[in-house]
N, C-alpha and C positions, 0 to 999 in steps of 0.2 A: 509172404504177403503181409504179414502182419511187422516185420523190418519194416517195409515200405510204408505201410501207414503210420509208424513210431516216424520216420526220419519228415514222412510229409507233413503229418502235427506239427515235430518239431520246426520245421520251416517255417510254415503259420505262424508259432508263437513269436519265432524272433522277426517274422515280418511284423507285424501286431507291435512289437516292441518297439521298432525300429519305427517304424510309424509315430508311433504314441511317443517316444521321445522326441519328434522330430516334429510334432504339434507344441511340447513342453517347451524347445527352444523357440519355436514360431512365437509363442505368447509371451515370452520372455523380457521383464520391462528395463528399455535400456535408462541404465542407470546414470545420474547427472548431480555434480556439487554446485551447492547453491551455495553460496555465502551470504551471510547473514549479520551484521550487527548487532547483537540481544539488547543493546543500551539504546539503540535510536537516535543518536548521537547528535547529527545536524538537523533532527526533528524540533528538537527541544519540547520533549515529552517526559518530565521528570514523574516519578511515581507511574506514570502509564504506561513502562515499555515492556512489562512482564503482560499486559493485556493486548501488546500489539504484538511480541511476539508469540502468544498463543493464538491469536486470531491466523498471523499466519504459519504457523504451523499448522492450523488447522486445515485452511485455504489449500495448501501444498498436500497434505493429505487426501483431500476430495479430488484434487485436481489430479492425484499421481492415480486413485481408485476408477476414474474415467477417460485415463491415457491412457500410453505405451512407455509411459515416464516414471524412475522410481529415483528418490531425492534423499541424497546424504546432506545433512547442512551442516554447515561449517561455521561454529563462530568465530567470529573476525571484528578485529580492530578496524573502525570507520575510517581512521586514518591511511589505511591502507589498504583497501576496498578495492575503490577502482580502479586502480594501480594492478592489484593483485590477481583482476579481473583479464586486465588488457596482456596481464605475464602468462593467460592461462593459468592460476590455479583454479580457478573453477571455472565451470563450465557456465553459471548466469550468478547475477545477484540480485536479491531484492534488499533496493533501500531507493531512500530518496533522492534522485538524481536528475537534474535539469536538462531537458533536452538541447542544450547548445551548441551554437555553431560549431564547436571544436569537440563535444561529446559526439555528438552527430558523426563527426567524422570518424572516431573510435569505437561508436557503439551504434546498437539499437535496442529502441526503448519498447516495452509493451505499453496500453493503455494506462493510465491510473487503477490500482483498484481498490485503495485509500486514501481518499480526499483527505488534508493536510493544509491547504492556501487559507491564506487570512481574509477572514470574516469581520464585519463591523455588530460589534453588540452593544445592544440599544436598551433601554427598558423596552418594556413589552406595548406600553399603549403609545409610543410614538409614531407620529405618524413618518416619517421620516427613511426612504426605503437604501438610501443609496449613499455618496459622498457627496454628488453634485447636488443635494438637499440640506448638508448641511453647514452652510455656509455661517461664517461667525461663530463657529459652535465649537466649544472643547473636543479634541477626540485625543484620546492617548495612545502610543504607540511603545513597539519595548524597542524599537532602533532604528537607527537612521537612515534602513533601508527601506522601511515601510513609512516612515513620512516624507520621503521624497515619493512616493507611489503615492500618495494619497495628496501628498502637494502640486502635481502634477496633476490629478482629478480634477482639484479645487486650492487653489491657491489661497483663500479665506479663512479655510480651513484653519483653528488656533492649536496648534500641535504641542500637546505633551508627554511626556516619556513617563513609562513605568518600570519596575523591574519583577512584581508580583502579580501574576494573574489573580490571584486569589484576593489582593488586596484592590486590583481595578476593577473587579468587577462587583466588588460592594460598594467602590467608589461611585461606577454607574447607576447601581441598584437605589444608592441613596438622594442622587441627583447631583453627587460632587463634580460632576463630567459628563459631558452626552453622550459618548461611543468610546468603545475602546477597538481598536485592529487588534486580535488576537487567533492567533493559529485555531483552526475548525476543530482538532480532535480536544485538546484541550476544552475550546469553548461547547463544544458541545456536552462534553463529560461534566463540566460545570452547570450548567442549562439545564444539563437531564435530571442531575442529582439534588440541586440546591435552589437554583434558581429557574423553575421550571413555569411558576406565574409569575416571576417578574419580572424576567430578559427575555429576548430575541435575537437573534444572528442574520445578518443578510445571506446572499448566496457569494461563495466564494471570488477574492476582489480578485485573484489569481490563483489557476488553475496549478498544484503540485501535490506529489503525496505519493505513496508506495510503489514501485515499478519491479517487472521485472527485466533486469539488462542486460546483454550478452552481448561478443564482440563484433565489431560490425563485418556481416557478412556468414558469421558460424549462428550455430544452431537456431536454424529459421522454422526449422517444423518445430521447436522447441516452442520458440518464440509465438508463431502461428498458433500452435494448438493450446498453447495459453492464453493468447487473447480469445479465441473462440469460447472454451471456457468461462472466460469473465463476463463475459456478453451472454452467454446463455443462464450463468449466477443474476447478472443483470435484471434479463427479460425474466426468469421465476421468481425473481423475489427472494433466494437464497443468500443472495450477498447482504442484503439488508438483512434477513434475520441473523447471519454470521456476524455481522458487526453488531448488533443487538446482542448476541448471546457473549459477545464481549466487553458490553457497555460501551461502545466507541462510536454512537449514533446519535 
């Protein structure tokens, strides 16, 4: 009698066990390479890309703590990003990538969930909200792909080139020039830090900035359960104080 109740315990326990392990793999996060750029390369974020890539490191964090997703990243040459992408060595990227006709067909993109598009900065008490306001007016740009964008706007517009943020926006500050186009994370981190009562920035003249991308057709619950994510960082107000504790707001 007492056999039989040592073999039926031991039963139990390996049932018990077998169970309990088979909960362990159940919960199990499947794991995915993400590539990454640490330099931010076609952002043109000099001095800021140690604060974008901890912001997303941080982001991939929170986001792998309320998945089924666990994230090796991979640094990687920008140069060969999305290439490396479409070859499969990883499984998505985050970087800044245009949704285009011919990406489109290679890829799919998640939401924005670091604004990046150029902004127009003003001083602070102009009244002045837009391009199509400021006709006859200086505005500087750092290339001649944003004043054909903004010649386009406003044909009026007296287009000049800069190559220092730092030095057009004291230009602005001083009244040497009425706007300059300059990329949002930059212009912001300038704005928040230095020129916080004398400039202003419009709302972005076009929409780009951090993505996550994957090949077109793979990993869609990936992709899925990322946007979901960003949209619920969204509507709490988490992603705003995450870029805040980054200073990239």
């Amino acid at each position: 009698m007492k056999k039989e109740n040592f073999f039926s315990r031991l039963s139990i326990f390996f049932l018990l066990l077998f169970t309990l392990s088979g909960c362990a793999n159940l919960f199990e996060k499947e794991k995915k390479v993400i590539g990454v750029d640490p330099l931010w390369y076609n952002m043109h974020v000099t001095k800021l890309d140690a604060r974008i890539f901890g912001f997303v490191e941080n982001l991939l964090l929170e986001f792998s703590e309320k998945s089924s997703f666990a994230f090796e990243r991979y640094k990687a040459n920008w140069n060969s990003l999305i290439q490396d992408l479409y070859n499969k060595k990883y499984d998505a990227i985050i970087a800044e990538v245009e949704p285009t006709v011919i990406n489109k067909s290679r890829f799919n993109f998640s939401e924005i969930f670091l604004e990046n598009g150029p902004v127009l900065v003003m001083q602070k008490q102009t009244k002045y909200t837009s391009l199509q306001t400021f006709s006859q007016k200086h505005v500087a740009v750092p290339h001649d792909t944003y004043a054909a964008m903004i010649l386009q706007e406003n044909s009026s517009i007296i287009v000049e080139t800069y190559s220092s943020v730092a030095q057009v926006l004291e230009q602005v500050a001083s009244n040497e020039i009425d706007a300059a186009v300059i990329d949002h994370i930059p212009a912001a981190v300038f704005i928040t830090n230095i020129y916080e009562n004398a400039l202003k920035m419009s709302a972005p003249l076009q929409h780009k900035g951090l993505r996550m991308v994957v090949r077109k057709n793979d990993d869609q619950e990936l992709l899925h359960s990322f946007n979901s994510f960003i949209q619920k960082q969204q509507r709490s107000k988490q992603l705003v104080m995450l870029k805040d504790k980054w200073e990239l707001n």
